[in-house]
KOLDOMI-642266 format. One line per 8 residues: number of its first residue (from 1); their letters; for each residue z, x, y of C-alpha. Coordinates in steps of 0.05 Angstrom, whole numbers. Example, Ala and Ser with C-alpha at 12.3 -4.5 7.8 and 13.67 -1.06 7.14 Angstrom:
# KOLDOMI-642266
1	as	156,246,-90 ~ 143,273,-21
***
This chain:
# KOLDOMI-642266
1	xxxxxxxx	-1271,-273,153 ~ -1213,-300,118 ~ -1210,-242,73 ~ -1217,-193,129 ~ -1157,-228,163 ~ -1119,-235,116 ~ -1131,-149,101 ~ -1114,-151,176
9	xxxxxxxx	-1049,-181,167 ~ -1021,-130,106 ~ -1050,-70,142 ~ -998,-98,208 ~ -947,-107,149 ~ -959,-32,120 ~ -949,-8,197 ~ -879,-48,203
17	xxxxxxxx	-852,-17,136 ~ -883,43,155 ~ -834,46,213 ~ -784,21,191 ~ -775,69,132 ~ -784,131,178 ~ -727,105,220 ~ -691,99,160
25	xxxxxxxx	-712,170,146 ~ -685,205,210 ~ -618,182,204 ~ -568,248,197 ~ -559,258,125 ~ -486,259,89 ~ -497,272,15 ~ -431,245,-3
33	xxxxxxxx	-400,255,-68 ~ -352,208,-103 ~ -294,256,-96 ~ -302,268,-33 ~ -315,193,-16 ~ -246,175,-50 ~ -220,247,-9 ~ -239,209,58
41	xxxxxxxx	-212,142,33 ~ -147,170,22 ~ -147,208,88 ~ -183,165,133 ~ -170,90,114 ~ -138,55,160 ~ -113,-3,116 ~ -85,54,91
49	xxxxxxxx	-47,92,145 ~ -23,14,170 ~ 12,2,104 ~ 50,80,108 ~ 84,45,158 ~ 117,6,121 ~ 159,63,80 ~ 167,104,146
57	xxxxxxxx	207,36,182 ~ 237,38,107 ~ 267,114,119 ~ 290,94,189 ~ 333,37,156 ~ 363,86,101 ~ 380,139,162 ~ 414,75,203
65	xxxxxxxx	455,37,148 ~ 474,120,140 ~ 504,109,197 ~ 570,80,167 ~ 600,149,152 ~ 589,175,220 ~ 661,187,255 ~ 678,140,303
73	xxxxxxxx	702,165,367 ~ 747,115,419 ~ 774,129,485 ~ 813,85,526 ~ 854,80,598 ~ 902,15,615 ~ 953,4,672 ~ 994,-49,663
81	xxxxxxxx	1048,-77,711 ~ 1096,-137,691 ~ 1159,-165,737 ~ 1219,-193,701 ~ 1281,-193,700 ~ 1342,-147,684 ~ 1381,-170,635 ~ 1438,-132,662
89	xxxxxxxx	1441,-135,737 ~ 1396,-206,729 ~ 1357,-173,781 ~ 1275,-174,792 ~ 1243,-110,768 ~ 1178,-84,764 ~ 1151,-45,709 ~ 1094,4,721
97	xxxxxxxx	1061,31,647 ~ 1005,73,656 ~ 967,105,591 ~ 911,137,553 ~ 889,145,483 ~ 831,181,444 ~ 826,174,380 ~ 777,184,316
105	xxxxxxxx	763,138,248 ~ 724,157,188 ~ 701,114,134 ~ 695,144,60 ~ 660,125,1 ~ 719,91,-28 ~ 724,42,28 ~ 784,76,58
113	xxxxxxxx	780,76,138 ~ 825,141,155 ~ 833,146,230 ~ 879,194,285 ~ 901,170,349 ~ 932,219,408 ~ 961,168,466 ~ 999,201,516
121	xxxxxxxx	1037,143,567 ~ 1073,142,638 ~ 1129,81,647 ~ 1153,73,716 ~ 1207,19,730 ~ 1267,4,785 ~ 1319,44,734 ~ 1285,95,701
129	xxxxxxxx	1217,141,687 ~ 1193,176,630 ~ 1134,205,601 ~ 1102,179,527 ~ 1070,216,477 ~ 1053,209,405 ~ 1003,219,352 ~ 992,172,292
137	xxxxxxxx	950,179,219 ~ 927,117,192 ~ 896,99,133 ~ 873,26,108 ~ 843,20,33 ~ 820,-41,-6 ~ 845,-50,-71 ~ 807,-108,-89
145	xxxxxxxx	743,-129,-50 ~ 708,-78,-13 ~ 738,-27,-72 ~ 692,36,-85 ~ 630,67,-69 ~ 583,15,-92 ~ 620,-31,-49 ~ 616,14,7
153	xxxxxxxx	544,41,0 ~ 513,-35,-14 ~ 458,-31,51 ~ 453,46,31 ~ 431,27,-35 ~ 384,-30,-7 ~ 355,13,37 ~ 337,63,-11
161	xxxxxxxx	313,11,-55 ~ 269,-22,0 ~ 233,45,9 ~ 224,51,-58 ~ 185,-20,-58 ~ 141,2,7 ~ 117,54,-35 ~ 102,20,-96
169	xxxxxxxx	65,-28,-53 ~ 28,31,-13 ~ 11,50,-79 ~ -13,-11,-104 ~ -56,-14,-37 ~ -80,54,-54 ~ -112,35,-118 ~ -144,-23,-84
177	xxxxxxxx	-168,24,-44 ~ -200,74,-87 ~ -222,25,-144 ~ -267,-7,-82 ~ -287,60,-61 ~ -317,75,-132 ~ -344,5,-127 ~ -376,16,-65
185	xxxxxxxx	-410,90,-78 ~ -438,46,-149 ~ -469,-7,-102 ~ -497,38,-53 ~ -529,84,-117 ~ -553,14,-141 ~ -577,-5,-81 ~ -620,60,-63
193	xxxxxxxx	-643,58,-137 ~ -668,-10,-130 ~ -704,16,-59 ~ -739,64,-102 ~ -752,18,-169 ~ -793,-35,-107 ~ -821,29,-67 ~ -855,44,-134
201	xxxxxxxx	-864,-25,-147 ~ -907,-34,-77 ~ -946,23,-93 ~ -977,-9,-163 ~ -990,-60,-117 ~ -1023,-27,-66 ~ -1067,9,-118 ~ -1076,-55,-151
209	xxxxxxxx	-1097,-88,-88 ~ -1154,-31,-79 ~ -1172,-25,-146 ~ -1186,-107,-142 ~ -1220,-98,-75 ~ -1265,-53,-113 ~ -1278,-100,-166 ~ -1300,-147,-122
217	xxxxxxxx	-1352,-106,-82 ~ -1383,-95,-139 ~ -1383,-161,-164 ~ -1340,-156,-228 ~ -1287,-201,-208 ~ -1287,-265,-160 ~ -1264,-259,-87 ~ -1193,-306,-98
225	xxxxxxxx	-1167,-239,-138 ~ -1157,-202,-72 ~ -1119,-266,-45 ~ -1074,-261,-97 ~ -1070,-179,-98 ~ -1052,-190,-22 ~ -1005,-235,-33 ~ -965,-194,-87
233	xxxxxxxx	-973,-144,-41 ~ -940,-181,22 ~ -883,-199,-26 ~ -862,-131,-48 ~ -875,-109,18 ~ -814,-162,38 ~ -782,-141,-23 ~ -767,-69,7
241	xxxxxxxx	-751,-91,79 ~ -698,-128,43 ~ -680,-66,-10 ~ -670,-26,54 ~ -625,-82,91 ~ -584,-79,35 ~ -578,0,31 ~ -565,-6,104
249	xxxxxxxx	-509,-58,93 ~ -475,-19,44 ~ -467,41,90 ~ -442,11,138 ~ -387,-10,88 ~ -372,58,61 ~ -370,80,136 ~ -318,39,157
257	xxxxxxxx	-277,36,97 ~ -284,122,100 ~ -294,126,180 ~ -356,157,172 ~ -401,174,236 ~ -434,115,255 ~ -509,121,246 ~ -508,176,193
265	xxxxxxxx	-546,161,128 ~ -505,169,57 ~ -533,199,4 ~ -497,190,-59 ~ -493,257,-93 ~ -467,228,-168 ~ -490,183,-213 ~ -462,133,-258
273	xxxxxxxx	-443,163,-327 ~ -463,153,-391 ~ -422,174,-438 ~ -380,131,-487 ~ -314,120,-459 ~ -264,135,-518 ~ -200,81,-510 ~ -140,72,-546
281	xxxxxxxx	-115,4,-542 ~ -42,21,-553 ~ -42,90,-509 ~ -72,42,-455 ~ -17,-12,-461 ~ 35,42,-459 ~ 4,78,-397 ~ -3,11,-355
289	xxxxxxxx	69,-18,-369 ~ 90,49,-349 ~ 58,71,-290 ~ 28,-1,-263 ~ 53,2,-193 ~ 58,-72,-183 ~ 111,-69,-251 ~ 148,-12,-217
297	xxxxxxxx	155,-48,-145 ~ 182,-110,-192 ~ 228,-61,-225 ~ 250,-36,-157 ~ 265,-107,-138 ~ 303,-125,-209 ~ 347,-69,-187 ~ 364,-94,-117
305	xxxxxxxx	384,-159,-145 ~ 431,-129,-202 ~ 466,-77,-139 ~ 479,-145,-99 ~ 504,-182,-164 ~ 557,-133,-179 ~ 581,-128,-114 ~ 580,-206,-97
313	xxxxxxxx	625,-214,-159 ~ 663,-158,-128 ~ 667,-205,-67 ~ 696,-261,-107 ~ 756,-218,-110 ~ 825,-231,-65 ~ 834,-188,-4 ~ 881,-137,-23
321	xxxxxxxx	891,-77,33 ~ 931,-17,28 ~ 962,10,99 ~ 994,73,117 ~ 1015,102,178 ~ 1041,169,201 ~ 1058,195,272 ~ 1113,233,319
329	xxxxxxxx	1122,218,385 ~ 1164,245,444 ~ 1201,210,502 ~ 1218,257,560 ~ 1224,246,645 ~ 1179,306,639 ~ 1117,308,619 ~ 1109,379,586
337	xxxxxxxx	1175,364,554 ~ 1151,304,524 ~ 1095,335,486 ~ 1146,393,461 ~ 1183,348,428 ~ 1115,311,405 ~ 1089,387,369 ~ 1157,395,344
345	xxxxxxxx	1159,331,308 ~ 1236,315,343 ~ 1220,235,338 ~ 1175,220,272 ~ 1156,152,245 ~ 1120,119,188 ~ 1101,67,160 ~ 1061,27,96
353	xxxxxxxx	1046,-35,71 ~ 996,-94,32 ~ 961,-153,60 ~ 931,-194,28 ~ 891,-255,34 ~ 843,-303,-2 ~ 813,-368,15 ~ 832,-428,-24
361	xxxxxxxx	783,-451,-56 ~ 735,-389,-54 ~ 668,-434,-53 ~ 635,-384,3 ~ 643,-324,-46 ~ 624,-363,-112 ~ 568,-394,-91 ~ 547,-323,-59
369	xxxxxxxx	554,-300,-131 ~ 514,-351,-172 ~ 459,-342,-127 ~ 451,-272,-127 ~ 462,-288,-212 ~ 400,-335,-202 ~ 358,-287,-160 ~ 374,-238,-216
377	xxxxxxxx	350,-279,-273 ~ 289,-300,-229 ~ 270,-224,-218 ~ 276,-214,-288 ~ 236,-262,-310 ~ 182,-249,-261 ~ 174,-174,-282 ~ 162,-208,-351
385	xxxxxxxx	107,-250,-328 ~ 81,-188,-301 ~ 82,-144,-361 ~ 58,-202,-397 ~ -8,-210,-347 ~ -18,-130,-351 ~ -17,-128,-421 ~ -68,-183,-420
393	xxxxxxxx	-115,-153,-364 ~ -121,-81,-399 ~ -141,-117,-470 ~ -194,-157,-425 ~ -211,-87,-389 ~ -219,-51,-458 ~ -273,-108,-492 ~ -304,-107,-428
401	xxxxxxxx	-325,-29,-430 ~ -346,-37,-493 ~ -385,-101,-476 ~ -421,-60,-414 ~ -434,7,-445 ~ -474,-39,-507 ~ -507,-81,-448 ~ -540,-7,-426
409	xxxxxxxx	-578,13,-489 ~ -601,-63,-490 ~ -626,-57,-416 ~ -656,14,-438 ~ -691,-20,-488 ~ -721,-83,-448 ~ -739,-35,-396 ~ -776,9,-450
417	xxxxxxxx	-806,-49,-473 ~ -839,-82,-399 ~ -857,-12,-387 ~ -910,-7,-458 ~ -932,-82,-434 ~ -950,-61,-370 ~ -993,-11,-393 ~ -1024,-53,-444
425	xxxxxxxx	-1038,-106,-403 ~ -1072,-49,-349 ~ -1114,-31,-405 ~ -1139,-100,-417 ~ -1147,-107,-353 ~ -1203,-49,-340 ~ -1233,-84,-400 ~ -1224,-153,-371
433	xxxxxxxx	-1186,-190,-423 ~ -1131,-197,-361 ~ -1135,-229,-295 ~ -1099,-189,-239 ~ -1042,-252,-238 ~ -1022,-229,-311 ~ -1014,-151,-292 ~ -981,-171,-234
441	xxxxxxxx	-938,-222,-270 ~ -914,-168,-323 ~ -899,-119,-265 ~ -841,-161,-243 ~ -821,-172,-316 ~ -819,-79,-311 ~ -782,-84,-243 ~ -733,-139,-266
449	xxxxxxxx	-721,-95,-325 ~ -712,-38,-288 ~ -667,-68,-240 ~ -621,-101,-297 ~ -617,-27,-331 ~ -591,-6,-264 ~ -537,-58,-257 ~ -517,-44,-331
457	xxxxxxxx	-512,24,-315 ~ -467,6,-254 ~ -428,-44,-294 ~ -408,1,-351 ~ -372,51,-291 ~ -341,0,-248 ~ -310,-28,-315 ~ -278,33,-328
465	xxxxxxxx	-251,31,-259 ~ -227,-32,-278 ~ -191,-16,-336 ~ -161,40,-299 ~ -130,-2,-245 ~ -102,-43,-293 ~ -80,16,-335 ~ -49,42,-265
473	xxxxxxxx	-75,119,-280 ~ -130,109,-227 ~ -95,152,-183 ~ -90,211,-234 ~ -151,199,-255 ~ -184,215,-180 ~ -124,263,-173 ~ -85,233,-114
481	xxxxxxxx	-20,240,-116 ~ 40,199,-83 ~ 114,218,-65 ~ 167,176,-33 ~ 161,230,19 ~ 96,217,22 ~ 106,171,98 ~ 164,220,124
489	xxxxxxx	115,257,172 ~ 104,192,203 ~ 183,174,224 ~ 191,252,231 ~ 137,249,288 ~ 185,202,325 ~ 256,227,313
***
């Protein structure tokens, strides 16, 4: 009876896996290769498209600090009335003054602010009334602080700079990105490989289990072996269920991360190479401190802080200003007259001079200068620290490679190995010189074996992903390319 339950029980066992494997089997099928799983990634990730954001806002910011060198336009209307008195008659008068003025101001790279003004005036009192008119050039131009273009341009340049930095750092997210894409299609070919390594292993079992069952029928072998045959059978049994939640798990992650139809199965369509990886350790070093995105962002930054430097010693400077003026007006009790004499330049003026001015003391400006000094060194010496860390992370990447792609032929040969003991110890089993515990015992020595030459295998590639994130070619390597255009669609949807 107990036997006959317990037979029971791994027949309702056989059924559960049974259906839960052609569930598994029904799913739509996406035979996904790693190109085109990096393809999507790039495309479809939306840690991704939340981080392109970031240089798109960046592009907005260059277009508005652009916006110094658009022309100014004022207009204006007053009426004015004041009562005083004559200084002739010592009589109360009242004067009426009516006017309007348009005018226009540019601001050049130099830091000059050239502007013209048209005002054209009505001046109404107890004695007399006339018509005003003039036009006027002026033109104001540091000659100390606030001298030049760099001056001028310093939020332009910041800007610019800022988008620069969004895309390093896109970039940097990028290779995150596809270095856990690769890692992901790797886990999910582990995973289904493993499926198959315990599929295979529950079949011995199974045929192990009858064989056993056989054995003891006839009398060969004592009725506890099919206890134990059940029981190793029962455990791989829960060995695949868990194989296929973890296949099933790792789907779901390469769904999400490349929006993938919920539901759909993945079939990875590559496998893990072999072949020697051929490095040279001081091509590598070059490569990564040139094209390490996380270097170039730091770069980017070190360049920010030496543009505000210069110009906060420029600050430091006295306020000298250059000021120039050029008009002709016309005064006339008729209006039309008035503006003749305006065009004909009857009543010119001019005028030009300096101010200047500097605070006593100048603490605001020098202390504005030695920290942008100190944010300079600081910069500096953290893109050091960073070369310093790459330059040890692609020496670690390197041994490791070679460390992994050794561990494979080592694994190839343990799995060799459990494989030649398995079928020695089958063969002293059908002569009895092994209990079914031993066969069974060795078995998970094979599947262990197989499973660690799988991992090796696995290893060996996501080390060379490794060491090409740290060399920063991953990106080449998959062929993606990135532009600092590369986010424009995104503020030119918006414009």
């Amino acid at each position: 009876m107990k036997i006959t339950a317990k037979t029971t029980a791994v027949a309702a066992l056989c059924l559960l896996l049974g259906m839960a494997g052609s569930g598994f089997a029904q799913e739509p099928t996406v035979n996904l290769t790693l190109k085109d799983a990096i393809r999507l990634g790039f495309e479809r990730n939306l840690d991704l498209k939340v981080e392109l954001y970031n240089p798109a806002m960046a592009e907005a910011d260059i277009r508005r600090t652009l916006g110094i060198y658009d022309p100014l336009l004022t207009l204006g209307a007053n009426y004015n009335r004041t009562n005083s008195n004559n200084t002739l008659t010592f009589r109360p008068q009242a004067i009426d003054q009516a006017t309007v003025n348009a005018g226009v101001s540019q601001l050049l790279p130099t830091g000059t602010v050239v502007g013209l003004t048209a005002e054209s005036g009505w001046v109404d009192s107890s004695f007399n009334k006339y018509y005003s008119n003039g036009v006027s050039l002026t033109l104001n131009q540091p000659l100390l602080r606030n001298f030049g273009q760099e001056a001028t341009e310093l939020q332009i340049n910041v800007s610019r700079l800022a988008k620069e930095e969004s895309i390093e750092r896109f970039k940097t997210r990028l290779s995150d990105t596809v270095a856990q894409i690769r890692s992901d299609y790797f886990k999910l070919y582990n995973l289904r490989e493993v499926l198959l390594v315990k599929r295979n292993s529950l079949a011995l079992a199974q045929r192990i289990l009858a064989d056993t069952q056989g054995r003891v029928k006839a009398g060969v072998l004592p009725a506890m072996e099919i206890l134990n045959a059940e029981f190793q059978v029962a455990t791989r049994e829960k060995e695949v269920i868990d194989a296929e939640r973890g296949v099933r798990d790792q789907m779901d992650v390469l769904r999400t991360s490349l929006q993938l139809p919920l539901g759909a199965e993945i079939v990875v369509a590559d496998t893990p190479s072999r072949e020697p990886y051929q490095i040279a350790e001081d091509a590598a070093l070059t490569t990564a401190l040139v094209n390490r995105s996380e270097l170039a962002l730091q770069r980017a930054v070190v360049r920010t802080n030496d543009l505000q430097q210069r110009v906060a010693r420029n600050q430091t400077l006295p306020d000298l200003s250059l000021n120039a003026s050029a008009g002709m007006g016309g005064f006339d009790r008729g209006f039309l007259r008035g503006l003749e004499k305006t065009a004909t330049v009857e009543e010119p003026n001019w005028g030009i001079g300096l101010q200047f001015s500097f605070p006593l003391g100048n603490r605001a400006a020098e202390n504005s200068y030695i920290r942008s000094k100190l944010a300079m060194e600081q910069s500096t010496a953290q893109l050091q620290s960073l070369e310093v860390g790459v330059t040890r992370d692609v020496k670690a990447a390197i041994r490791q490679v070679s460390a992994n792609y050794k561990q494979i032929e080592v694994t190839n040969r343990g799995r060799a190995y459990a494989e030649d003991r398995l079928r020695a110890f089958e063969k002293r089993q059908a002569v009895g010189l092994a209990t079914t515990k031993d066969v069974f015992d060795v078995e998970n020595d094979l599947v262990t074996a197989k499973g660690n030459e799988i991992q090796a295998l696995v290893d060996y590639n996501n080390s060379i992903t490794l060491l090409w994130r740290v060399t920063g070619e991953i990106l080449d390597r998959q062929g993606i390319r990135v532009t600092d255009k590369q986010a424009d669609p995104l503020y030119d949807r918006l414009k």
